[in-house]
SEKOL-969081 format. One record per atom (N, C-alpha, C, O): residue number from 1; atom name; z negated, y negated, x negated. Coordinates in steps of 0.2 Angstrom, whole numbers, padded with zeros to 4 digits. Atoms other than C-alpha are relative to their C-alpha. Layout:
residues N
+-----+------+-------+-------+-------+
:  nr : atom :    up : north :  east :
+-----+------+-------+-------+-------+
: NUM :   CA :     Z :     Y :     X :
...
+-----+------+-------+-------+-------+
end
This chain:
residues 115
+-----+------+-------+-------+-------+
:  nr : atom :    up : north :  east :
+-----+------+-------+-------+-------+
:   1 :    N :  0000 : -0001 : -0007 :
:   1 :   CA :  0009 :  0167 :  0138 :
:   1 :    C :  0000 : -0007 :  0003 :
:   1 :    O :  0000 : -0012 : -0001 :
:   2 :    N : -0003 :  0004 : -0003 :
:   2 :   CA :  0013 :  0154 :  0151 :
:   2 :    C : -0006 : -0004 :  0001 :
:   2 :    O : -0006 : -0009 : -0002 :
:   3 :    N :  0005 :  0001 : -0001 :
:   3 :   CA : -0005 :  0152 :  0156 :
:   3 :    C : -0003 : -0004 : -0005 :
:   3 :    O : -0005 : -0010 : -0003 :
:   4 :    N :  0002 :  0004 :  0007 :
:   4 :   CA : -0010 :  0145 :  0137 :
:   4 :    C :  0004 : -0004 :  0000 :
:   4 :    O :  0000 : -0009 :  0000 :
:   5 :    N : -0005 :  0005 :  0002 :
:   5 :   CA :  0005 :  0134 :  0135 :
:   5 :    C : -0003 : -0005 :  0008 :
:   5 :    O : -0001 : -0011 :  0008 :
:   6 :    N :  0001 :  0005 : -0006 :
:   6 :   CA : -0003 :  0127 :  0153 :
:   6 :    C : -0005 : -0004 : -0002 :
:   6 :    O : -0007 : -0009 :  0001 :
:   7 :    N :  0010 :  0002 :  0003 :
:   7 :   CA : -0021 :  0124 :  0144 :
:   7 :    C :  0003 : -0005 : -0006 :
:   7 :    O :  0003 : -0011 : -0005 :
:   8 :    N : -0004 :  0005 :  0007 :
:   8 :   CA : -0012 :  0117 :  0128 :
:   8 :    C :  0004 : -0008 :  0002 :
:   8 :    O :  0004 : -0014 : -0001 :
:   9 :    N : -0005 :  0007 : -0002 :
:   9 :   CA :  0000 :  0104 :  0139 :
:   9 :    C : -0007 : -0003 :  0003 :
:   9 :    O : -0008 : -0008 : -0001 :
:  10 :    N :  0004 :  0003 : -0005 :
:  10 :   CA : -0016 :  0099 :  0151 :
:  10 :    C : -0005 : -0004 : -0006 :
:  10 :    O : -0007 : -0010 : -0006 :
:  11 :    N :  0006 :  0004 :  0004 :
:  11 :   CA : -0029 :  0097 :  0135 :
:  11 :    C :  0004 : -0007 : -0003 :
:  11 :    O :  0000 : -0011 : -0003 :
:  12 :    N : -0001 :  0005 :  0002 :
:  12 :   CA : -0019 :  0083 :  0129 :
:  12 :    C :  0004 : -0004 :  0005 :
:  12 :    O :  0009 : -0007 :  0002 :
:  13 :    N : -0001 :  0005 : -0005 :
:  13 :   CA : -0014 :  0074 :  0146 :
:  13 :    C : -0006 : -0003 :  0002 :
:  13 :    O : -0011 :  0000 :  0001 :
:  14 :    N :  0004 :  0001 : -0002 :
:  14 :   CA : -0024 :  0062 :  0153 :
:  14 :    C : -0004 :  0002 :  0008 :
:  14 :    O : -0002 :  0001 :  0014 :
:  15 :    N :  0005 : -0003 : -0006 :
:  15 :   CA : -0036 :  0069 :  0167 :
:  15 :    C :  0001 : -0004 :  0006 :
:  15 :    O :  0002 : -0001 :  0012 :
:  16 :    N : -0003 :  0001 : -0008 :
:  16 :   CA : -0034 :  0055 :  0180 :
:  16 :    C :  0008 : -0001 :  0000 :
:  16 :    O :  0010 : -0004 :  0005 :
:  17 :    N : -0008 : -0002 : -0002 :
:  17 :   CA : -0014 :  0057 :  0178 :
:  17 :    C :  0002 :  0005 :  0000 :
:  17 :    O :  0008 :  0005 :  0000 :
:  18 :    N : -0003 : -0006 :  0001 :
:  18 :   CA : -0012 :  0075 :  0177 :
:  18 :    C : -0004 :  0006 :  0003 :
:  18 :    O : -0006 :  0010 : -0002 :
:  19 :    N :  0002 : -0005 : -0001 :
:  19 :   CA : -0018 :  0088 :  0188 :
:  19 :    C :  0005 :  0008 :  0001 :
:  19 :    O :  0011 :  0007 :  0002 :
:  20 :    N : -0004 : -0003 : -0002 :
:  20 :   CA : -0013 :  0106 :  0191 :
:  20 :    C :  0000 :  0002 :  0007 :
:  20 :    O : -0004 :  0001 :  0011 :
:  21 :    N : -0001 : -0005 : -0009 :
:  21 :   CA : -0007 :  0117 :  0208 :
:  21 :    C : -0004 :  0006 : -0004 :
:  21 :    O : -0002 :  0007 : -0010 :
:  22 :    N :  0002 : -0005 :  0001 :
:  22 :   CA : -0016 :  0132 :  0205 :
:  22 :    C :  0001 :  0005 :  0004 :
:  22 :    O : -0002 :  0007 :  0009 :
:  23 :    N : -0002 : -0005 : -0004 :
:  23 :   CA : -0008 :  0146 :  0210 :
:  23 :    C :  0000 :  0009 : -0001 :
:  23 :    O :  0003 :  0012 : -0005 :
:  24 :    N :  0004 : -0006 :  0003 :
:  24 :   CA : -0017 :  0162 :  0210 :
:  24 :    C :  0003 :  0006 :  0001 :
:  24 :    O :  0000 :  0011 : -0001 :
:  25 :    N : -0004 : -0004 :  0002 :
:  25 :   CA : -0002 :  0175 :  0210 :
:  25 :    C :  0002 : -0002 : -0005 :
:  25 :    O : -0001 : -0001 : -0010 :
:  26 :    N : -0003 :  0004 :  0008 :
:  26 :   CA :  0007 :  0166 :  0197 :
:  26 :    C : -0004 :  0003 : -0008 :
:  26 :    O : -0002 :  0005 : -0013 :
:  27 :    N :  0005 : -0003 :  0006 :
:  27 :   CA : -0009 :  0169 :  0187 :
:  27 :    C : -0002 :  0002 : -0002 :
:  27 :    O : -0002 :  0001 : -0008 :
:  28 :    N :  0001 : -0004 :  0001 :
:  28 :   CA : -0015 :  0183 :  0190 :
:  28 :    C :  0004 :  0005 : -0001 :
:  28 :    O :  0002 :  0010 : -0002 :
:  29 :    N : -0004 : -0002 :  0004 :
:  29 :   CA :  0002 :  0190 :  0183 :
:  29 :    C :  0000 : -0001 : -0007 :
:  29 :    O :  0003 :  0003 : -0011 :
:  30 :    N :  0002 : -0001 :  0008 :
:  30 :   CA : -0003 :  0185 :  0167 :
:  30 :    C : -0006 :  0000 : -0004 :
:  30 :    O : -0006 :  0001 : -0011 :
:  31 :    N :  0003 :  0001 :  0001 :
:  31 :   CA : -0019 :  0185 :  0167 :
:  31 :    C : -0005 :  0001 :  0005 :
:  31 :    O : -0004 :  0005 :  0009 :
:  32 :    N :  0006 : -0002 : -0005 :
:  32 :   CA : -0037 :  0185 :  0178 :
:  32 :    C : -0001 : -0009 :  0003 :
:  32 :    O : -0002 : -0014 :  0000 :
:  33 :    N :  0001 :  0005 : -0003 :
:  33 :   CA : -0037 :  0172 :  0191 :
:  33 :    C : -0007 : -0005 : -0001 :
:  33 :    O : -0008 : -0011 : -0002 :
:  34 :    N :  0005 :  0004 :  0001 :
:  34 :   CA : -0053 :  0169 :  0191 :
:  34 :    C : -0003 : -0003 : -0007 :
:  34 :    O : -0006 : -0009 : -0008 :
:  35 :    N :  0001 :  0003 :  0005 :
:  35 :   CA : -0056 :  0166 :  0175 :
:  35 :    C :  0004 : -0004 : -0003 :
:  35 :    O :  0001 : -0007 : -0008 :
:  36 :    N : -0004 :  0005 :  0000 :
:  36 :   CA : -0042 :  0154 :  0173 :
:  36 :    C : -0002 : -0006 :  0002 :
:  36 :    O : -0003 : -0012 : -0001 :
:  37 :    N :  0000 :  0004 : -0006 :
:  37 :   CA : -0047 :  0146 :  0188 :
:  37 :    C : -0007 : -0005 : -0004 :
:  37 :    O : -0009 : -0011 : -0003 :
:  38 :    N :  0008 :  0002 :  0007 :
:  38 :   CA : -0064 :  0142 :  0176 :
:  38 :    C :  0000 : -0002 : -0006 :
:  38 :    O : -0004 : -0005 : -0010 :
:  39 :    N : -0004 :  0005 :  0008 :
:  39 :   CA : -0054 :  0136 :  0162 :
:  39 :    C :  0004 : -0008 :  0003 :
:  39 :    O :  0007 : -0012 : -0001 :
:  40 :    N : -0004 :  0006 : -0002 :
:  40 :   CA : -0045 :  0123 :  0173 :
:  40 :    C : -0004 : -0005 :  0002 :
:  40 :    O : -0003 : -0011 :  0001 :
:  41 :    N :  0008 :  0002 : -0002 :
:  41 :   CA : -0062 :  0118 :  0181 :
:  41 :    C :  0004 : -0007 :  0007 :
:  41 :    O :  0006 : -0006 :  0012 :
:  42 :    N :  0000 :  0007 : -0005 :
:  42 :   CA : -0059 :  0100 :  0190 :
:  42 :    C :  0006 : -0002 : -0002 :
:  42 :    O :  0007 : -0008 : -0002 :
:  43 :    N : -0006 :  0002 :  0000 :
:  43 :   CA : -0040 :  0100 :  0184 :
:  43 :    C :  0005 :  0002 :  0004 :
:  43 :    O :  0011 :  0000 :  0003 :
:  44 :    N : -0003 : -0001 : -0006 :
:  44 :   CA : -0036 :  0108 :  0200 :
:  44 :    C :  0003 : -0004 :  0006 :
:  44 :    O : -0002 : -0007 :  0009 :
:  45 :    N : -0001 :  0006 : -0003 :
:  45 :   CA : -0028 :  0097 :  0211 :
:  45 :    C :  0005 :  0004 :  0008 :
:  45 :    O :  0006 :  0001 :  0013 :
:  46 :    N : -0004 : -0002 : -0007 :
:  46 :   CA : -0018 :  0108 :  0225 :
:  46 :    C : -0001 :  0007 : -0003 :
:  46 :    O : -0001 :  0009 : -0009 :
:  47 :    N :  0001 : -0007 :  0002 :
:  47 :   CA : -0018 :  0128 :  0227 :
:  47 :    C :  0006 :  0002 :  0005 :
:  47 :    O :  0009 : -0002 :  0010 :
:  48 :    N : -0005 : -0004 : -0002 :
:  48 :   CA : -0006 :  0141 :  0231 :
:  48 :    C : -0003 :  0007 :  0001 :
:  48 :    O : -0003 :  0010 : -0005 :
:  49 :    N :  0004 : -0004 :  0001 :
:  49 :   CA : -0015 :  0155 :  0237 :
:  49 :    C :  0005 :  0008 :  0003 :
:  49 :    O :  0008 :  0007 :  0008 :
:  50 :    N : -0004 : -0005 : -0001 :
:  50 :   CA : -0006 :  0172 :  0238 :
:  50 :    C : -0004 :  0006 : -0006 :
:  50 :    O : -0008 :  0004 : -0010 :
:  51 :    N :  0004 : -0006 :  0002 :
:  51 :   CA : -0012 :  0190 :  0231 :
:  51 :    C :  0007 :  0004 : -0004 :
:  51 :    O :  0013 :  0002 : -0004 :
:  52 :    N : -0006 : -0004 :  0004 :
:  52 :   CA : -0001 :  0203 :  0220 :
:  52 :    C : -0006 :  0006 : -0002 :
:  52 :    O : -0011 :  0007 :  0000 :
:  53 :    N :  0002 : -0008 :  0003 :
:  53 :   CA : -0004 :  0221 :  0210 :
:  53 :    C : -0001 : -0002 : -0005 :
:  53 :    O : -0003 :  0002 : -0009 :
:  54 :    N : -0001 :  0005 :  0006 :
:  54 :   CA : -0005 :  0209 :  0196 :
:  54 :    C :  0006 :  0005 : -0006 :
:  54 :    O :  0005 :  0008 : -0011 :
:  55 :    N : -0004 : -0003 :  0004 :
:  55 :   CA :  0011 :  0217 :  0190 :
:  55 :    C :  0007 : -0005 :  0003 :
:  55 :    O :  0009 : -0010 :  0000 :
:  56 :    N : -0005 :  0004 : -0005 :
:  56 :   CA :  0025 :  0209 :  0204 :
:  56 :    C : -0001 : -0005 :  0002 :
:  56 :    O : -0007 : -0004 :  0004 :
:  57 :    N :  0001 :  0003 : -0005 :
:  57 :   CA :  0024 :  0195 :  0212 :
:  57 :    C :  0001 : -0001 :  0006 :
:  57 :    O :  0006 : -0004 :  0009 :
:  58 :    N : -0002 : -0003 : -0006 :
:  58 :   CA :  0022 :  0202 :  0228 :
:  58 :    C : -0001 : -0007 :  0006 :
:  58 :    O :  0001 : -0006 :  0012 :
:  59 :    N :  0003 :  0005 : -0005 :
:  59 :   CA :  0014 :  0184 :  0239 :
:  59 :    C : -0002 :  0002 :  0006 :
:  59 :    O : -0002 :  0000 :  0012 :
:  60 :    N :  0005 : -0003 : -0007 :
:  60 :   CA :  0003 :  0196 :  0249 :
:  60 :    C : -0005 : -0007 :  0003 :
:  60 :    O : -0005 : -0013 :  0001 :
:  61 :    N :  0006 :  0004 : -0003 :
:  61 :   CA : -0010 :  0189 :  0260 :
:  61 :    C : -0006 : -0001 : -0005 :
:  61 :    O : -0006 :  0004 : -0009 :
:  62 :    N :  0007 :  0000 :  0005 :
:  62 :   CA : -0026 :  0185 :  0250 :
:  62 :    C : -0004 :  0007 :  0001 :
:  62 :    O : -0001 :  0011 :  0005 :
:  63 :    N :  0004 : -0007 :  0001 :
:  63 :   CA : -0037 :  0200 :  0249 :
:  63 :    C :  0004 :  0008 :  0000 :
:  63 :    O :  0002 :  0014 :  0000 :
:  64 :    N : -0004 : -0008 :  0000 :
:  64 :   CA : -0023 :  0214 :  0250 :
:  64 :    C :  0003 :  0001 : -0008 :
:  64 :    O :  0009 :  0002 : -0009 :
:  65 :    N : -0004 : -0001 :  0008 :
:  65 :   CA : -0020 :  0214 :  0231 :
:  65 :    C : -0006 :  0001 : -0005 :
:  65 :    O : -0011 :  0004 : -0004 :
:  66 :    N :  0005 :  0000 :  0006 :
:  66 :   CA : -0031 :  0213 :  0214 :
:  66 :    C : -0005 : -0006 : -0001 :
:  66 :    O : -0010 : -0005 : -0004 :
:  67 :    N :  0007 :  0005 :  0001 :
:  67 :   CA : -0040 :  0196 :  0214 :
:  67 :    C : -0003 : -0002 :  0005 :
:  67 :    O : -0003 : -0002 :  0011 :
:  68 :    N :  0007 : -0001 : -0003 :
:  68 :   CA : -0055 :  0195 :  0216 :
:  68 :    C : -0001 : -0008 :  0004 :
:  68 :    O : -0003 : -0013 :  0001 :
:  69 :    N :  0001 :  0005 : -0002 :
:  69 :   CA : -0057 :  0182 :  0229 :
:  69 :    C : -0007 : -0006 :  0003 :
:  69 :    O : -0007 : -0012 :  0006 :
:  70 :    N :  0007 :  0004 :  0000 :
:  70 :   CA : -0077 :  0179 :  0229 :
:  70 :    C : -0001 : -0005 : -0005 :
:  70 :    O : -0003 : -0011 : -0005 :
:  71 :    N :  0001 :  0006 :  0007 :
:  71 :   CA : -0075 :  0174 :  0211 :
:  71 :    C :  0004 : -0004 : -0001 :
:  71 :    O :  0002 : -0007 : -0006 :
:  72 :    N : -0005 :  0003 : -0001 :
:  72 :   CA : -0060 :  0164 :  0215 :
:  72 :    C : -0003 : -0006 :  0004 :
:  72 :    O : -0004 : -0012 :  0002 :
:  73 :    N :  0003 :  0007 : -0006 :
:  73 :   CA : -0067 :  0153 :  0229 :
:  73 :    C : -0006 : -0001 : -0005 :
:  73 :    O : -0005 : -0007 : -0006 :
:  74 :    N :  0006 :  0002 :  0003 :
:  74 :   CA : -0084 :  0152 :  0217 :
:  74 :    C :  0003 : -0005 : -0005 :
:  74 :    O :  0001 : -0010 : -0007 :
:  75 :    N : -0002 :  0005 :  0006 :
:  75 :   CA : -0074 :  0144 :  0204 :
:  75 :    C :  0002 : -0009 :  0003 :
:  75 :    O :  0000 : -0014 :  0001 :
:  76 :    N : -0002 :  0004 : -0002 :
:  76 :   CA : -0065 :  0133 :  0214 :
:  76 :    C : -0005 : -0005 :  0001 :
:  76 :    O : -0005 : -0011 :  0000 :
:  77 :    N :  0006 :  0004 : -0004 :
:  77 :   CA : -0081 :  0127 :  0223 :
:  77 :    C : -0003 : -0005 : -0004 :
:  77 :    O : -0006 : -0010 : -0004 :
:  78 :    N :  0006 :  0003 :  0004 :
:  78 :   CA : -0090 :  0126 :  0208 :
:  78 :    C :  0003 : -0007 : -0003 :
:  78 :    O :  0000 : -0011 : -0006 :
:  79 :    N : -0003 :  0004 :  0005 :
:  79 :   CA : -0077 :  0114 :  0200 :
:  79 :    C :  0001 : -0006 :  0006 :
:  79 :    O :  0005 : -0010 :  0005 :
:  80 :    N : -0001 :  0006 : -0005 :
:  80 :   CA : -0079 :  0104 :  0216 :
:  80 :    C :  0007 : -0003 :  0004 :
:  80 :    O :  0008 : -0008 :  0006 :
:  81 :    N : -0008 :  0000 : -0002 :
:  81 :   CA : -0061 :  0107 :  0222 :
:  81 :    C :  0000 : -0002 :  0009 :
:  81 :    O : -0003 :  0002 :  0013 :
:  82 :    N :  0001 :  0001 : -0007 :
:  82 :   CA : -0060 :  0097 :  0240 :
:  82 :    C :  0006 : -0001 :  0004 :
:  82 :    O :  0007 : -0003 :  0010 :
:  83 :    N : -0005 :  0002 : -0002 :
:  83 :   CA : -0043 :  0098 :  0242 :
:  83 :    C :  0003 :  0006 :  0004 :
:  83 :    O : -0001 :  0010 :  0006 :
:  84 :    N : -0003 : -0006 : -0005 :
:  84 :   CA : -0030 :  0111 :  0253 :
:  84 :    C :  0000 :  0005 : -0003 :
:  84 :    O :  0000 :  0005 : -0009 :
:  85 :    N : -0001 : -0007 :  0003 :
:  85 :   CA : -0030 :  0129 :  0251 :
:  85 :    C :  0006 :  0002 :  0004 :
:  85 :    O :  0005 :  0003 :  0010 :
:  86 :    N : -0008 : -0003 : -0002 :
:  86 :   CA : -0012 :  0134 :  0255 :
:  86 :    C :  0002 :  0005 : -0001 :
:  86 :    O :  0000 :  0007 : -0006 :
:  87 :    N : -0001 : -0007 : -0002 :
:  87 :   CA : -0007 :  0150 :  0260 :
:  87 :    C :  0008 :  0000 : -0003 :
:  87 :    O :  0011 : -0005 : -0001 :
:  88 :    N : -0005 :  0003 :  0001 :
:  88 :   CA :  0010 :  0153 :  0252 :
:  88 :    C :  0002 :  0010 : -0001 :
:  88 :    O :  0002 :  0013 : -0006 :
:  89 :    N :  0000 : -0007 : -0001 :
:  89 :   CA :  0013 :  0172 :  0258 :
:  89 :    C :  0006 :  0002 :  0001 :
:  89 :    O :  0010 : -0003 :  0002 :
:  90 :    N : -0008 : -0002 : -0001 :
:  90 :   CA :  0030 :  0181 :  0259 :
:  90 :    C :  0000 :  0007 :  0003 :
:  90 :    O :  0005 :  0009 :  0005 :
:  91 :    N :  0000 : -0003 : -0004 :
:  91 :   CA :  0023 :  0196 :  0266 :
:  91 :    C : -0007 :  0001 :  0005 :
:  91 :    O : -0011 : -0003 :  0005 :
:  92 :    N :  0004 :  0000 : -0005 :
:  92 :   CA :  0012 :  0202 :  0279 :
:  92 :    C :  0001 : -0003 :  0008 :
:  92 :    O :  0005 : -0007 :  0009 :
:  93 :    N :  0001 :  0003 : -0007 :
:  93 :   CA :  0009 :  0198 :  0297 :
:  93 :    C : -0002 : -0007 : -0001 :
:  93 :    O : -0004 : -0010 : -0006 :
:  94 :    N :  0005 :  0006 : -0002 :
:  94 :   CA :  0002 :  0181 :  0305 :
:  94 :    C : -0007 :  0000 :  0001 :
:  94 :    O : -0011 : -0004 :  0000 :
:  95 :    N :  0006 : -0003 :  0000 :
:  95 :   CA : -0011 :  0191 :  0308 :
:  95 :    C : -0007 :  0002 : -0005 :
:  95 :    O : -0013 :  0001 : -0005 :
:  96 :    N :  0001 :  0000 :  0008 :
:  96 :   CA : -0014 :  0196 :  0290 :
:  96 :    C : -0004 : -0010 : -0002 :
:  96 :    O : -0010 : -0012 : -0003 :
:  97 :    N :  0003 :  0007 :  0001 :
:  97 :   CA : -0017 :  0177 :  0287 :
:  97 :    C : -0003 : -0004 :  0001 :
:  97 :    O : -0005 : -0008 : -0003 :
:  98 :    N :  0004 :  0001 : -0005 :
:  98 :   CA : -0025 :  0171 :  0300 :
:  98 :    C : -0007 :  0004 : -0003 :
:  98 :    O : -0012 : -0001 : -0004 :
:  99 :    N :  0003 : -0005 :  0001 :
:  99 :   CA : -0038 :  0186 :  0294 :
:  99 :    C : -0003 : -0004 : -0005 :
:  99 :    O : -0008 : -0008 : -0005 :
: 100 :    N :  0001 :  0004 :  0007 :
: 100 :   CA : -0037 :  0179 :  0275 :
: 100 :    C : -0004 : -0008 :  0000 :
: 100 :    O : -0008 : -0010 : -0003 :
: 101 :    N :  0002 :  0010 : -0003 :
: 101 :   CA : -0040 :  0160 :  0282 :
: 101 :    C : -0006 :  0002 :  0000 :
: 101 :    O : -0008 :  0001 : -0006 :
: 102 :    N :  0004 :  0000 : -0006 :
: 102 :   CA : -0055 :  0165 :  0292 :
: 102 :    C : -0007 :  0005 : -0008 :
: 102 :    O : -0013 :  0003 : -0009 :
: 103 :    N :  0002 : -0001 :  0007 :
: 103 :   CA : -0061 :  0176 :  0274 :
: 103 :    C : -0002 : -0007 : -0003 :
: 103 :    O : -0008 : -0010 : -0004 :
: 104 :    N :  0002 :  0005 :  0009 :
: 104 :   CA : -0060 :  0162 :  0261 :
: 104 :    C : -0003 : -0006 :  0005 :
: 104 :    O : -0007 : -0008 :  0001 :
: 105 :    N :  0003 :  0004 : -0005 :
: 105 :   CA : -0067 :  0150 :  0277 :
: 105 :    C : -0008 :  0003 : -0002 :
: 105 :    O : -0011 :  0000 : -0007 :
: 106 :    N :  0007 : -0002 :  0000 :
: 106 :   CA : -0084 :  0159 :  0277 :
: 106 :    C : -0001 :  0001 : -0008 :
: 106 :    O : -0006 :  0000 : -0009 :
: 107 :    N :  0003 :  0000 :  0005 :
: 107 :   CA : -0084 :  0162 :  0259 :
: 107 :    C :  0000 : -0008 : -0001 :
: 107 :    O : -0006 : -0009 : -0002 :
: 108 :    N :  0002 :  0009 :  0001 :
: 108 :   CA : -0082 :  0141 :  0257 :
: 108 :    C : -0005 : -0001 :  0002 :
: 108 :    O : -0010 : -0002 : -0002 :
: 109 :    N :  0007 :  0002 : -0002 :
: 109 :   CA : -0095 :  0139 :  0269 :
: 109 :    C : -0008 :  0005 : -0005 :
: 109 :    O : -0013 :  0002 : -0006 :
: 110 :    N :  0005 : -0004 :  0006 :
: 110 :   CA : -0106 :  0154 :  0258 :
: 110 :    C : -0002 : -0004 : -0004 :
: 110 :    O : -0006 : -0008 : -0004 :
: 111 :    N :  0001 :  0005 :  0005 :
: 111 :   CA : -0103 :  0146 :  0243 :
: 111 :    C : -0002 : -0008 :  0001 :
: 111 :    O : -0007 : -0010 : -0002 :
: 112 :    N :  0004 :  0010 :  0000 :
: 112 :   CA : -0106 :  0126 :  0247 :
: 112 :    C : -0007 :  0002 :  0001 :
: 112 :    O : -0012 : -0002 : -0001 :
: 113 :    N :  0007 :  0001 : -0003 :
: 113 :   CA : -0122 :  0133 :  0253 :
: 113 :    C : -0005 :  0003 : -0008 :
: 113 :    O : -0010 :  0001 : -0011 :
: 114 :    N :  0003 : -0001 :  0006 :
: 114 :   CA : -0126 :  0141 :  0236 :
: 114 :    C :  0000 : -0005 : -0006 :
: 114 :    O : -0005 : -0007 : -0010 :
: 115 :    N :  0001 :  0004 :  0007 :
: 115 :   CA : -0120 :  0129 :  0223 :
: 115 :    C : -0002 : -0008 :  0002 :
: 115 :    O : -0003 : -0012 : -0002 :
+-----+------+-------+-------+-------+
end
């Protein structure tokens, strides 16, 4: 899978030259976002956040698909990720997004406050 070949390239780069985008359709196509996103920990360096059936890569809005995105934000947080979260949607309204924003916003603020 594509996911392991990304774990295998990254364990042997060096860490401050090489981080990745983290892109949580992409992902969860092959696998569980969040549980990636917890293998990659602090080698995340930019996100691409969009949602899927985890079959298509459909680029929903965040929460109208299958990953889980309490435990997604909790990873990231946990891994000290301070960089953009990038919405990278192809369907849905403005409104849809705007919505998702405004989600993963208040889960940020939750989480900072817990870990």
């Amino acid at each position: 899978k594509m996911n392991e070949k990304l774990l295998d390239f990254i364990s042997e780069a060096d860490p401050e030259a090489c981080g990745i985008c983290f892109d949580s359709g992409h992902v969860q196509l092959q696998s569980d976002a969040v549980t990636f996103a917890r293998m990659l920990g602090d080698r995340v360096v930019c996100t691409h956040l969009h949602d899927n059936d985890g079959k298509e890569d459909l680029h929903l809005p965040p929460f109208q698909g299958t990953i889980d995105w309490p435990g997604l934000i909790k990873e990231l947080v946990r891994a000290k990720y301070k960089g953009y979260y990038t919405f990278e949607c192809m369907k849905g309204t403005m409104s849809d997004i705007v919505l998702a924003r405004e989600k993963i916003t208040d889960l940020l603020i939750g989480m900072e406050k817990l870990l």
